[in-house]
Legacy VTK file of the C-alpha trace (Angstrom):
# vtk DataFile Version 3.0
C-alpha trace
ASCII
DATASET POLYDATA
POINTS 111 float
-9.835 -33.097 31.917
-9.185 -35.066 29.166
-5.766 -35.330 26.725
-5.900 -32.690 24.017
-3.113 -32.126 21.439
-1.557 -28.867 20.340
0.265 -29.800 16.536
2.065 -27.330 14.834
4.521 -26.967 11.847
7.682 -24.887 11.875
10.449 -23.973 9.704
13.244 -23.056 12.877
16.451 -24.231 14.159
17.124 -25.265 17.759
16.633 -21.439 19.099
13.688 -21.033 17.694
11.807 -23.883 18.989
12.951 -23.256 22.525
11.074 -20.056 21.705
8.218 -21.887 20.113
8.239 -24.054 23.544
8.217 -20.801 25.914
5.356 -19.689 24.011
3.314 -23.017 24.877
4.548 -23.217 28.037
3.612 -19.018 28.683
0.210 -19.545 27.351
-0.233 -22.256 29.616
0.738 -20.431 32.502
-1.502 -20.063 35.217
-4.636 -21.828 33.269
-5.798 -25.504 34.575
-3.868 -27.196 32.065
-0.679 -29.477 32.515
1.797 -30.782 29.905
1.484 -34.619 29.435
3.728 -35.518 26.514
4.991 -34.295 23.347
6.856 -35.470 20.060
9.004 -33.347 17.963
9.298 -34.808 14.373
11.522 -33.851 11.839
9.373 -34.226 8.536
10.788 -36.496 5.478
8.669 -35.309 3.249
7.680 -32.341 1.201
4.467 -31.510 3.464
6.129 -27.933 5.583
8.129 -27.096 1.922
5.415 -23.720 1.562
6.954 -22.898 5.496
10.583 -23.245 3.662
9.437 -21.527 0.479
8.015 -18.296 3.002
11.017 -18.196 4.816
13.147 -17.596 1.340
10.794 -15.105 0.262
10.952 -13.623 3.245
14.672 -13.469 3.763
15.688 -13.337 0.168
19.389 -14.099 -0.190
19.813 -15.170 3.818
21.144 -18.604 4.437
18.727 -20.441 6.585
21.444 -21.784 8.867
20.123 -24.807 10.615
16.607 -23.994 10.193
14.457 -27.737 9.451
10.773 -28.251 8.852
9.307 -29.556 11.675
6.533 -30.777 13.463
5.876 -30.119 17.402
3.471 -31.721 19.030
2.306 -31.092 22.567
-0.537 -33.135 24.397
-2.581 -31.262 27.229
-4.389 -32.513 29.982
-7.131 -29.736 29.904
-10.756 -29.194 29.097
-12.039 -27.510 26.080
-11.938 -24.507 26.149
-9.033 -24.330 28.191
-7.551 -25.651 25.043
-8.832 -23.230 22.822
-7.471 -20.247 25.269
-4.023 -21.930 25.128
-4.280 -22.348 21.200
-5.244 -18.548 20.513
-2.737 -17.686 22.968
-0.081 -19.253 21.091
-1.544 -18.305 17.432
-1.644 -14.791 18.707
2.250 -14.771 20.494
3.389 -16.817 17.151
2.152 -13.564 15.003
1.546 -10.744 17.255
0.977 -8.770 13.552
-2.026 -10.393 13.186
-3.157 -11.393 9.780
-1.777 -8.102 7.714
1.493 -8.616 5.932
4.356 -9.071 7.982
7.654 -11.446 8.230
7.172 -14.198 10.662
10.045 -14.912 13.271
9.261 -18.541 12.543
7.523 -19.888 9.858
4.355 -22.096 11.113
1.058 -23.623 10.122
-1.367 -24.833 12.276
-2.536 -28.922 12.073
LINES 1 112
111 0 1 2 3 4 5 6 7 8 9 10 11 12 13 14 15 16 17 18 19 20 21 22 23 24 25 26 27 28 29 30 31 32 33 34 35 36 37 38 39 40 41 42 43 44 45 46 47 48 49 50 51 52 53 54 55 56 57 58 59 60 61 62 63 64 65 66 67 68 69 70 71 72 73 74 75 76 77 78 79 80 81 82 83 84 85 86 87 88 89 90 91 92 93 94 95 96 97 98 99 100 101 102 103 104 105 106 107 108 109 110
């Protein structure tokens, strides 16, 4: 196994990421993977503003409460393609949609 790192960027408030973190921690599940660290990181700079921008057209007129762009970042101790199982799994429970038009629960990109 080595260390592998799940990053991605949201636009949520505290709620949100504790459903961001369920997510992670479902996909992980029963799969031979183990949590071994992780950052969240509250960015200073303009790099999630698109994740902000989505949200507003998204919600149009809706205050965005507490929501913040941020980055979470999760390290695995996992092979592979364990990883990529855990990733899709995530992508998939972030937008069960899919890639047609839809409003996202929580904004996110990928890194």
């Amino acid at each position: 196994m080595r260390a592998r790192r799940l990053r991605l960027g949201l636009y949520a408030d505290e709620q949100r990421l504790a459903w961001v973190r369920s997510l992670v921690e479902d996909a992980i599940g029963s799969r031979h993977a183990r949590i071994i660290g992780g950052t969240l990181a509250h960015t200073v700079d303009d790099e999630l503003d698109f994740l902000v921008e989505q949200w507003t057209v998204e919600h149009p007129g809706q205050n965005s409460g507490s929501r913040q762009p941020v980055y979470m970042e999760v390290h695995l101790g996992c092979s592979l393609r364990t990883w990529r199982a855990i990733r899709k799994a995530v992508l998939t429970a972030l937008c069960p949609e899919g890639s047609g038009p839809h409003i996202c629960r929580v904004p996110w990109t990928v890194g």
